[in-house]
Steps between C-alpha positions, in 0.01 A plus 500: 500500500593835286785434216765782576720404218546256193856502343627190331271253552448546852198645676582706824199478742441511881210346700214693643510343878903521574525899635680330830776374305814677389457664167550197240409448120392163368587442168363185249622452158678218273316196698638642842484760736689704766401707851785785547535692822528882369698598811802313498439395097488127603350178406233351756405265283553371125331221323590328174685807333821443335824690654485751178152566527538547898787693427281750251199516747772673726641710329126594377408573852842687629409733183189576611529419859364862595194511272410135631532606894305841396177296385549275779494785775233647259281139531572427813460785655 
């Protein structure tokens, strides 16, 4: 599962076995994590992340929203 990104805590990772899935990032950090869609910049899932910290994970990933669906194209193939 290659680390794309760390910013604030947070670790920005995809899994090896999900190429048949829309471009996502999964993100864990502060005792919680996320799963982001990169397409349409939404949540598919969130678990035990406060509404500022889910609020920072997005606006992590819309910053870097094309370098994060680059290396997923790039992994995925």
């Amino acid at each position: 599962m290659p680390t794309i990104l760390r910013q604030d805590g947070f670790r920005f990772f995809f899994y090896s076995r999900e190429g048949n899935e829309p471009p996502h990032i999964h993100v864990v950090g502060h005792d919680g994590e996320m799963k982001v869609w990169l397409n349409t910049l939404t949540v598919a899932k969130v678990f035990n992340l406060s509404p500022s910290h889910q609020k920072l994970v997005m606006e992590i990933v819309s910053q870097n929203r094309d370098l994060l669906i680059k290396k997923w194209g790039e992994f995925h193939g």
